[in-house]
C-alpha positions as CSV (number, residue, x, y, z in Angstrom):
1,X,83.7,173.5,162.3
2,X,86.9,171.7,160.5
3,X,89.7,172.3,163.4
4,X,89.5,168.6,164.7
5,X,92.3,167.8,163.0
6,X,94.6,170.4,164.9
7,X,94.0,168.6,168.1
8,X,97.0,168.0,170.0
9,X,95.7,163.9,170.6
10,X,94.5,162.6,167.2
11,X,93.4,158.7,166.4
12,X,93.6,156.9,163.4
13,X,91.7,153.6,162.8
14,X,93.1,151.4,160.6
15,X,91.6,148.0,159.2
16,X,92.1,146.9,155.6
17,X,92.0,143.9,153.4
18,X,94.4,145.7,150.4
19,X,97.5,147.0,152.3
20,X,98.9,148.7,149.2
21,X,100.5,151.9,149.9
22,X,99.8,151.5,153.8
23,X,103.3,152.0,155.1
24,X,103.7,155.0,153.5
25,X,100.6,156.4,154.5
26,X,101.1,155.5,157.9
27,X,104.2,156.8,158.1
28,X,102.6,160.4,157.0
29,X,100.0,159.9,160.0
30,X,103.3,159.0,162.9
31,X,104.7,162.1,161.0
32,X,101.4,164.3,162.0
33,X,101.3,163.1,165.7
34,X,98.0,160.4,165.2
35,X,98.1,157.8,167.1
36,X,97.3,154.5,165.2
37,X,94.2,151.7,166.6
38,X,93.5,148.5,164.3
39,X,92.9,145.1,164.8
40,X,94.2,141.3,163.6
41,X,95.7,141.5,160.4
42,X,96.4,145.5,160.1
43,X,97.7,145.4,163.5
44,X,100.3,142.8,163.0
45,X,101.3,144.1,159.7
46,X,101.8,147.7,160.9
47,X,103.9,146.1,164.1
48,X,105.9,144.0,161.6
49,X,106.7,147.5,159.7
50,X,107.7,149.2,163.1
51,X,104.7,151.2,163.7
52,X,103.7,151.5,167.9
53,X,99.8,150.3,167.2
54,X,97.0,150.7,170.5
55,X,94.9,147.7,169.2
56,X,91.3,148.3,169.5
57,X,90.7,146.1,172.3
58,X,93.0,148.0,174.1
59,X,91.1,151.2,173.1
60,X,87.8,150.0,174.3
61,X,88.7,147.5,176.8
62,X,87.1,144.8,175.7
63,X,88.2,141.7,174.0
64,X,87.7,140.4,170.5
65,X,84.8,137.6,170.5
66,X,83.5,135.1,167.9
67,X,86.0,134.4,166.6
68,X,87.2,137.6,165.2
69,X,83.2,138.0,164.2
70,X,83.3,141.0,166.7
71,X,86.2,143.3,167.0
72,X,84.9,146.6,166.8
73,X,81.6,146.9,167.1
74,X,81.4,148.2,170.3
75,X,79.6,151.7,171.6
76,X,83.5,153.5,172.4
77,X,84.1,152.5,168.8
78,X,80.9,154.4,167.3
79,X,81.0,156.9,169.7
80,X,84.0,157.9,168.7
81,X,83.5,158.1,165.0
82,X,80.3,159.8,165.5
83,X,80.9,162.5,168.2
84,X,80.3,166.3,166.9
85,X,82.4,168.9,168.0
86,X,79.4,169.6,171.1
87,X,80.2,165.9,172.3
88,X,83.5,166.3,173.9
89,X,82.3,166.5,177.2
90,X,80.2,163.4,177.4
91,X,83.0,162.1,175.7
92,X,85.3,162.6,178.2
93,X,83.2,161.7,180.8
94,X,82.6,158.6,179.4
95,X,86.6,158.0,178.5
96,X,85.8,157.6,175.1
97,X,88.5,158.8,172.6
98,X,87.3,160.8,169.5
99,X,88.4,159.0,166.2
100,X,89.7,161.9,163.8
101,X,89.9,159.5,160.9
102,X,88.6,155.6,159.9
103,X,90.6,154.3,157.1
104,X,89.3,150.8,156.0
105,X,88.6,148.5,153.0
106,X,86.6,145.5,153.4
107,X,87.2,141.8,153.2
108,X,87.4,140.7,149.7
109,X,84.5,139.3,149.3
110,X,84.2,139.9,145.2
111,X,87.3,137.9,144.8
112,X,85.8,135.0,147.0
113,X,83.0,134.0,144.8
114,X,85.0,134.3,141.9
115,X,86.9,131.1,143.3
116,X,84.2,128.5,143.0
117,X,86.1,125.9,145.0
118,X,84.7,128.5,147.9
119,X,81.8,126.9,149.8
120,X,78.9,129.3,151.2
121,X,80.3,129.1,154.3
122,X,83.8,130.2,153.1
123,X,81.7,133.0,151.0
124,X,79.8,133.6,154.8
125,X,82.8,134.8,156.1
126,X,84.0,136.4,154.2
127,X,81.5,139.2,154.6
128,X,82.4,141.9,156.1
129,X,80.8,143.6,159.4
130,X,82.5,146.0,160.7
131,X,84.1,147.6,158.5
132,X,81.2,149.1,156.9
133,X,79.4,149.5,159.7
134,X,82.2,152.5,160.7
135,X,82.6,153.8,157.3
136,X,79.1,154.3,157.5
137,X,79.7,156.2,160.7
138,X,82.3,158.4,159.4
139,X,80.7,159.6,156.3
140,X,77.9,160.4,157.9
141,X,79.8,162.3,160.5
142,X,82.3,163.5,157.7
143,X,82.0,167.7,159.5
144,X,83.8,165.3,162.5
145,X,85.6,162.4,161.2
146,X,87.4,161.9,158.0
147,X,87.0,158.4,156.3
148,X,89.3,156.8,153.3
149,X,88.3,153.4,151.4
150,X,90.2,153.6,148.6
151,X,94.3,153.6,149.2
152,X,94.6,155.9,146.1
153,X,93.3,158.6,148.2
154,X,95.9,158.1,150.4
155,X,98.4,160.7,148.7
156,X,95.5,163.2,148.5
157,X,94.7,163.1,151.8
158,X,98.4,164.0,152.8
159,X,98.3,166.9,150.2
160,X,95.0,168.2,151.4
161,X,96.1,167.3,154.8
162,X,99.7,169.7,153.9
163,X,98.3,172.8,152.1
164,X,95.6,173.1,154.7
165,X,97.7,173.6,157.8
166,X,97.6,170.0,159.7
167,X,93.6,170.6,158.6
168,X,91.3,168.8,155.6
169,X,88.8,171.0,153.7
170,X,84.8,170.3,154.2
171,X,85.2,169.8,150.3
172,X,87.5,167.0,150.3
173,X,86.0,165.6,153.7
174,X,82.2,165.3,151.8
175,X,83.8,163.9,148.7
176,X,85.6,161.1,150.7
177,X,82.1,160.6,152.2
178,X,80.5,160.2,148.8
179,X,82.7,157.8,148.2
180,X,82.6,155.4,151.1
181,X,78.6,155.4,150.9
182,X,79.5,154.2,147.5
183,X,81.8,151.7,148.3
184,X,79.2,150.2,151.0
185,X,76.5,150.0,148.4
186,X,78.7,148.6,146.1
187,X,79.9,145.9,148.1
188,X,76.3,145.4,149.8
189,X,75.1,145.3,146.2
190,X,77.9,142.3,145.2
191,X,76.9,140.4,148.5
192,X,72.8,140.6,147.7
193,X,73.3,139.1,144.0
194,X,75.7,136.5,145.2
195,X,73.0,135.3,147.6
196,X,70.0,136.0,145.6
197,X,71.3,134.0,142.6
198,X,72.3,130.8,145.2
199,X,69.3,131.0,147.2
200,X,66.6,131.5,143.9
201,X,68.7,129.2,141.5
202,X,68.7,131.6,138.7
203,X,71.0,134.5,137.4
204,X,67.8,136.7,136.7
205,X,66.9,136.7,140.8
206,X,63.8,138.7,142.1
207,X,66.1,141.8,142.5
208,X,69.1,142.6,141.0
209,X,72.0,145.6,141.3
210,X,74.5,146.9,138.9
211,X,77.3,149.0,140.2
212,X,78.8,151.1,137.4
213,X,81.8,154.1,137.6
214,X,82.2,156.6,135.9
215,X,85.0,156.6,133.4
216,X,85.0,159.8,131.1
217,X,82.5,162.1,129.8
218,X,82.3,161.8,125.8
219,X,81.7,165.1,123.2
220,X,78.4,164.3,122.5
221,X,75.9,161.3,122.7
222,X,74.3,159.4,119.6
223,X,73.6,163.2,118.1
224,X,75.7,166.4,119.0
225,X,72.9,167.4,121.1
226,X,72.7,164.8,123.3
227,X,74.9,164.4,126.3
228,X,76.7,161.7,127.0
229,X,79.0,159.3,129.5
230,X,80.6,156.2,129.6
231,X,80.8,153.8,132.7
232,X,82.7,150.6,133.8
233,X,81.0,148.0,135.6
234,X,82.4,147.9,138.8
235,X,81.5,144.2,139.2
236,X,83.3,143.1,136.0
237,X,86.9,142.5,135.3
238,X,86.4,141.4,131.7
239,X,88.5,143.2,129.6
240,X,86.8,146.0,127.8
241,X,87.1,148.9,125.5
242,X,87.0,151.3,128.4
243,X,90.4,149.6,129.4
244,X,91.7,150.2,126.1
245,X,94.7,152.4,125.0
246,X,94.1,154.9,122.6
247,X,97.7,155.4,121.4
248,X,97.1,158.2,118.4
249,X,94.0,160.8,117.3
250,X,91.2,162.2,119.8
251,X,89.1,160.7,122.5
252,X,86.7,158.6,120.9
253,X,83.0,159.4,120.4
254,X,79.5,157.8,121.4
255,X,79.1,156.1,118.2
256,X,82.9,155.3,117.7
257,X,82.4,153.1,121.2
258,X,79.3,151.2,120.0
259,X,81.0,150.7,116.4
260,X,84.4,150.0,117.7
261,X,82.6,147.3,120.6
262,X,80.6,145.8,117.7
263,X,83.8,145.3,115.0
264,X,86.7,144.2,118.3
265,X,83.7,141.5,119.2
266,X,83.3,139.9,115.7
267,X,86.6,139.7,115.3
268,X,87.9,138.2,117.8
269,X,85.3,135.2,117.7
270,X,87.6,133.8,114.9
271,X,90.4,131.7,116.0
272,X,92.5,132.9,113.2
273,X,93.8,136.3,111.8
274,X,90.9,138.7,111.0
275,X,89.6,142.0,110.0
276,X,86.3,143.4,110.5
277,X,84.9,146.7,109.2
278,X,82.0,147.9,111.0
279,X,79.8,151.1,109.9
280,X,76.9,152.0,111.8
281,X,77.1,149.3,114.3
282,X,77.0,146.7,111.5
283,X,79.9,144.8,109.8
284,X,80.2,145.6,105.9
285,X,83.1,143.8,105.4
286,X,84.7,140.6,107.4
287,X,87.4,138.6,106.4
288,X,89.6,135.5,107.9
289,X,93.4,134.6,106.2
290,X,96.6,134.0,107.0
291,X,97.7,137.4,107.9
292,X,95.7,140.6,109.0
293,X,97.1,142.7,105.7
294,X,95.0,140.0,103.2
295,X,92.1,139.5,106.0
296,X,91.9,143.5,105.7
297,X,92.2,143.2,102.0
298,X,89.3,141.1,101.6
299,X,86.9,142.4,104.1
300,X,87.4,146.1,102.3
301,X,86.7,144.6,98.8
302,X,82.7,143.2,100.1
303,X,81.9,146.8,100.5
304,X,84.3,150.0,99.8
305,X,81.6,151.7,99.7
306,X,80.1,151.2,102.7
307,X,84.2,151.1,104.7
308,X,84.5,154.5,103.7
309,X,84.5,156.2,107.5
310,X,84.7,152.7,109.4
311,X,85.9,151.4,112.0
312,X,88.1,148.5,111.4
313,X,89.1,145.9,114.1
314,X,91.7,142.9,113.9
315,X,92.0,139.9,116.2
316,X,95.5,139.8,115.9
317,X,98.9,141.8,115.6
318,X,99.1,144.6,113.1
319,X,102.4,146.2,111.0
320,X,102.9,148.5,108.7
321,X,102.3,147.0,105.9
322,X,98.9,147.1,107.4
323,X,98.6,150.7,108.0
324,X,100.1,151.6,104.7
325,X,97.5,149.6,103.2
326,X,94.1,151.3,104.5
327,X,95.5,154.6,104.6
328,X,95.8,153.6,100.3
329,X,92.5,152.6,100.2
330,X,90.2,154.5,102.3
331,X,89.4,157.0,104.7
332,X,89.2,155.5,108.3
333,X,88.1,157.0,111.9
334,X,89.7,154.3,114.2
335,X,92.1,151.1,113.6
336,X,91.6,148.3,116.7
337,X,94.1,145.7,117.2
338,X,95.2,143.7,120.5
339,X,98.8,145.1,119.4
340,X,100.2,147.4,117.0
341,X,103.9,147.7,116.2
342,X,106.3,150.6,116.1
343,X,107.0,150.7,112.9
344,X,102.8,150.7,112.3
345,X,102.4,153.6,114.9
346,X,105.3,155.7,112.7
347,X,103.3,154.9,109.8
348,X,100.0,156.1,111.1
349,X,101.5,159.7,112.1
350,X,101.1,160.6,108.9
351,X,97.1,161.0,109.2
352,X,97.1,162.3,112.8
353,X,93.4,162.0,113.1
354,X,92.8,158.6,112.6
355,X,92.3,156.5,116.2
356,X,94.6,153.7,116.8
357,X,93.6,151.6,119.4
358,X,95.1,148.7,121.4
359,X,92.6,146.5,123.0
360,X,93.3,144.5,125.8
361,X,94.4,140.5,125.2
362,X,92.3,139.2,127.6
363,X,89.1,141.3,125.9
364,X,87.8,137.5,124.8
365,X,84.5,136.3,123.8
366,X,83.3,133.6,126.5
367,X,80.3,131.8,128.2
368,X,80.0,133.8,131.5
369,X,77.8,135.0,133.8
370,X,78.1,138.6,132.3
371,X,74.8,140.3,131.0
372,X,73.6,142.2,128.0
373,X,71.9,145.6,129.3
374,X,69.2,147.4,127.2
375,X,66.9,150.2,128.5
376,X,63.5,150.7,128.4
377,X,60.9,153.4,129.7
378,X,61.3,153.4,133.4
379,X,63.5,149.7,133.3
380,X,65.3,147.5,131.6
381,X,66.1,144.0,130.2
382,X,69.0,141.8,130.9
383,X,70.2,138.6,128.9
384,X,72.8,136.5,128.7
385,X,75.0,137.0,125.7
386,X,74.8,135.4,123.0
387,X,77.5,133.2,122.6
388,X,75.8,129.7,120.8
389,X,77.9,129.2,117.5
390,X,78.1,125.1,118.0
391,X,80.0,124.1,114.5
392,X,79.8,120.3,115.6
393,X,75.5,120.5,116.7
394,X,73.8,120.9,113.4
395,X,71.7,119.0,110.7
396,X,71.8,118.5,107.0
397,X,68.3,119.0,106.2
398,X,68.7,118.1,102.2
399,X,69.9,115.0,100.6
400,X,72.9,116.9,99.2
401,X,75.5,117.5,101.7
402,X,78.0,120.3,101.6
403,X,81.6,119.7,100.8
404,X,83.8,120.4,104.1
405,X,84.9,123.4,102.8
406,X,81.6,124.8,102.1
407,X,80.5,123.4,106.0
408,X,83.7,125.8,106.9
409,X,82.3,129.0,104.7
410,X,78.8,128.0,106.7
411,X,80.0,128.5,109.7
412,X,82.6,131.4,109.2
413,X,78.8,133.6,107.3
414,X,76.7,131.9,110.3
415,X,79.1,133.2,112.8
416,X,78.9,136.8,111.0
417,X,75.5,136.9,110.8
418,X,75.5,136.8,115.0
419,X,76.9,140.9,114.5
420,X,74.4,141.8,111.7
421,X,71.4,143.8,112.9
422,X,68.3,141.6,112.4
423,X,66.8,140.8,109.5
424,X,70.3,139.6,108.8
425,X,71.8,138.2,105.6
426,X,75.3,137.3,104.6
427,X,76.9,135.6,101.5
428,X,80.4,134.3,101.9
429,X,82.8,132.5,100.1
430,X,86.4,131.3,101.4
431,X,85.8,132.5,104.4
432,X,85.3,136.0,103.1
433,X,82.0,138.0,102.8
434,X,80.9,139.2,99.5
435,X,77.7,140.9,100.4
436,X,75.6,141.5,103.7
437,X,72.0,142.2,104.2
438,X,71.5,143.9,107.8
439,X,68.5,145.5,109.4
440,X,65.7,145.3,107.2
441,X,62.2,144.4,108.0
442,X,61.7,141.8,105.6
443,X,64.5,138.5,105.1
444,X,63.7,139.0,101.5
445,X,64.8,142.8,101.4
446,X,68.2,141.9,103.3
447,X,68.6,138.7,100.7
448,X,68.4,141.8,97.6
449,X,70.4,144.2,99.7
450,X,73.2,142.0,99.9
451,X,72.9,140.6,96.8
452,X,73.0,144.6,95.1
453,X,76.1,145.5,97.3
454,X,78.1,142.5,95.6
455,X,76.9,143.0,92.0
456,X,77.7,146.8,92.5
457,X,81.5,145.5,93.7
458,X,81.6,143.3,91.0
459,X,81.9,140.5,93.2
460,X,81.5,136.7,92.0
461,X,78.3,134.7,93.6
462,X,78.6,131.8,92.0
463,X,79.1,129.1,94.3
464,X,78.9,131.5,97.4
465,X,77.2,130.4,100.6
466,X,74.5,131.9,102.3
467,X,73.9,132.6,106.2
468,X,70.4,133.6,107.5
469,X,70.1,135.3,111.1
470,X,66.6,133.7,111.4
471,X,64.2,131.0,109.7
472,X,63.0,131.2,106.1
473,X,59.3,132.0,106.2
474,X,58.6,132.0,102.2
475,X,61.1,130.5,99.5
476,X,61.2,133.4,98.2
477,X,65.0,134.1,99.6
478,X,65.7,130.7,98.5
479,X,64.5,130.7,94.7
480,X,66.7,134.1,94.5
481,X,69.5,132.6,95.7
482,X,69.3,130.0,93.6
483,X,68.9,132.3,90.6
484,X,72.6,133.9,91.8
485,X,74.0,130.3,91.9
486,X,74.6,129.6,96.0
487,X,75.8,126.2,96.9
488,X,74.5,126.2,100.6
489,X,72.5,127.5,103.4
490,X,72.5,127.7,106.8
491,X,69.6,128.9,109.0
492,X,68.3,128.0,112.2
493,X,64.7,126.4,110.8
494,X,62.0,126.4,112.8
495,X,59.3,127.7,110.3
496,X,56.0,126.1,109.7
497,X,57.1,126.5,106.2
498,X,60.3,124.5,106.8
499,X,59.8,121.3,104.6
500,X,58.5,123.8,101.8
501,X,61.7,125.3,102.1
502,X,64.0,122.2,102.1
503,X,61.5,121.1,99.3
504,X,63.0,123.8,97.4
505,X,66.4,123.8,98.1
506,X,66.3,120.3,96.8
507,X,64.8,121.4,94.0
508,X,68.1,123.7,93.0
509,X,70.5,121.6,93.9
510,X,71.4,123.0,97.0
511,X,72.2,122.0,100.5
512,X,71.2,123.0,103.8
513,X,71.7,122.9,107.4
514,X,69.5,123.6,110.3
515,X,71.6,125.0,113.3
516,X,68.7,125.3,115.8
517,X,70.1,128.4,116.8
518,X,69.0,131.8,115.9
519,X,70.7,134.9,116.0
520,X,68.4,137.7,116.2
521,X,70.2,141.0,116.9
522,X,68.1,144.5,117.2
């Protein structure tokens, strides 16, 4: 077992959508005496670049058909790739040249349906036959035949290929077969959702697959005796913080991910400069201005307390002055920002530890057929996400109406309150919060929470606004923030209690809007 390679005759077949690194690659294989078989597009590639190519009709003797539908799927083809070492007779008898190695990738089929101009039948053919049909061959018969679907194993195949003496370790061969099973299920996976969602009209079909890879393993999970891992979705090219560059301090943490993911969300739902601190998976501190040193400035004075430890993300471009300014006030674990200058990066060298992160620009908030994944006991539950601010859709429940720039201080505490672990609560004013209620089990409790963290900062209410992450059941919430002197609330409604409540509101002089919308987060 594992001398195949040293044969004095070796093939090579070749066909691949991505051609990236394929000259190179096939000029290692001329280099080791195989002799290269592809088809249609490969084939007249390879030609254009010089290479001698024995197309696969020629191999087989038997024409392409269909249209290009069939090309090699054809018994010389598969008896090739899946001859064992005790074949080579019937082989020969047959005239049936063994295939040493099947390098393919498939037709791109993900990148098809993301063009929605593409009609099924565009999306039809674009599916690809063959091609997994004989990487399933050769990783099955991996002892026999070697098998490559990713172009980046290309220089490791040579290497192995080199230091083994014109031979390929069973090691490597089984790890290359791992990963073509993989790459068929993943692009099997893509092709079932596509049609599932078309043919049952719905993105939550009868059946659904995710295809995740692994990126890194982390120290530790939620606790330091839980294990942990972090995965990309294979199907998503949504910028993410697994994409991100850490550029100072260690590898992040399970909790610094969920934190960090909470606080680079929030703030980059505001169109203009922002800073969000984030403990614990909920923002204590949010702020929108002119420029991300006074946004920071303001979101650390709604809670020091709570900031000490954070994580603190901006929306925009971050200097110096910036750094200089939370290493003065606080302790931090990790700064986000979709860019982060020199001068900033010199700056932060002087606390080692702390994580400075770029995120990537195109890591955007947006209506899209992306999920929300949370895991029960033997399943789980997808969702869209929950992107529904609508600053134009809402009603003015009391006779009073807001002054425009309370509407704006609304909808900048309504949009916060869409981060805030449910029951949520957040008072604003300016665009800046001055106290938030997260994650208590009564709306009440959050409304005194929020209202203690302020008083504590010695932060003015007067006048503030008020955001609620669900419907007022009691007015209860609404005579205490009347007693703190709010000048405006926005909730979704929805109660059975709701005219009580704008009964009330009316009664202190204060205005309110229904969005319609709730914003439940657990």
């Amino acid at each position: 077992m594992g001398v195949f390679l040293k044969r004095k005759d070796k093939f090579a077949l070749i066909s691949v959508s991505n051609k990236k690194n394929l000259q190179d690659f096939a000029n290692f294989l001329k280099e080791n005496n195989f002799h290269i078989v592809s088809t249609g597009g490969t084939k007249e590639y390879l030609e254009n670049k010089g290479f001698k190519i024995t197309s696969v009709s020629e191999l087989i003797d038997f024409p392409e058909i269909l249209g290009g539908r069939v090309k090699t799927l054809h018994p010389n083809i598969h008896a090739g790739i899946l001859a064992r070492e005790n074949d080579s007779d019937l082989l020969e008898e047959l005239n049936i040249k063994r295939i040493d190695l099947v390098v393919v990738n498939f037709y791109p089929f993900e990148e098809i349906i993301k063009d929605e101009t593409n009609k099924l039948d565009d999306v039809i053919e674009n599916i690809d036959i063959g091609g997994p049909t004989m990487v399933r061959a050769a990783a099955k018969n991996y002892i026999n035949c070697s098998v490559i679907t990713d172009f980046k194993d290309y220089e490791e195949f040579a290497k192995n290929y080199k230091d083994n003496d014109g031979e390929l370790t069973l090691e490597f061969r089984k790890r290359l077969s791992i990963k073509a099973f993989q790459s068929v299920a993943h692009y099997d996976s893509c092709i079932s959702n596509y049609l599932s969602m078309k043919a049952e009209k719905t993105k939550f079909p009868s059946r659904i697959f995710y295809s995740f890879i692994k990126e890194k393993d982390l120290r530790y999970g939620e606790n330091s005796h839980q294990s942990a891992s972090i995965y990309s979705n294979a199907f998503s090219d949504y910028g993410t913080l697994i994409s991100s560059r850490i550029l100072q301090g260690k590898e992040i943490s399970f909790n610094n991910v969920v934190d960090s993911e909470t606080a680079i969300k929030c703030a980059i739902s505001f169109k203009e400069p922002s800073c969000v601190i984030v403990k614990h998976a909920n923002p204590c501190g949010v702020s929108v201005a002119n420029n991300s040193k006074t946004a920071y400035s303001n979101a650390y004075l709604c809670d020091p307390t709570s900031a000490f430890g954070g994580v603190i993300a901006f929306n925009s471009k971050i200097n110096a002055s910036v750094i200089e300014e939370i290493y003065k006030n606080q302790f931090v674990e990790i700064i986000l920002a979709p860019e982060i200058d020199k001068n900033a990066l010199d700056i932060a060298k002087s606390k080692e530890k702390v994580r400075l992160i770029e995120y990537d620009k195109d890591y955007k908030s947006k209506e899209s057929d992306e999920f929300e994944i949370k895991t029960i006991q033997n399943g789980i539950l997808l969702q869209t996400p929950d992107n529904k601010i609508q600053p134009n859709k809402y009603k003015i429940v009391t006779k009073k109406k807001p002054t425009e720039e309370e509407i704006e201080s609304l909808f900048f505490a309504w949009n916060v309150c869409k981060f805030v672990k449910s029951n949520a609560i957040v008072f604003a004013n300016n665009k800046n919060t001055v106290g938030i209620g997260a994650g208590q089990m009564s709306r009440v409790d959050s409304t005194n929470i929020a209202i203690s963290k302020a008083k504590a900062e010695g932060l003015e209410l007067d006048k503030c606004v008020m955001a609620s992450d669900g419907f007022f059941p009691f007015t209860d919430s609404i005579d205490i923030a009347a007693q703190i002197g709010v000048k405006a609330i926005i909730q979704p409604g929805g109660s059975i209690n709701d005219q009580e409540i704008i009964e009330t509101a009316e009664k202190y002089n204060i205005s309110m809007i229904f969005t319609n919308v709730r914003h439940f987060k657990h």
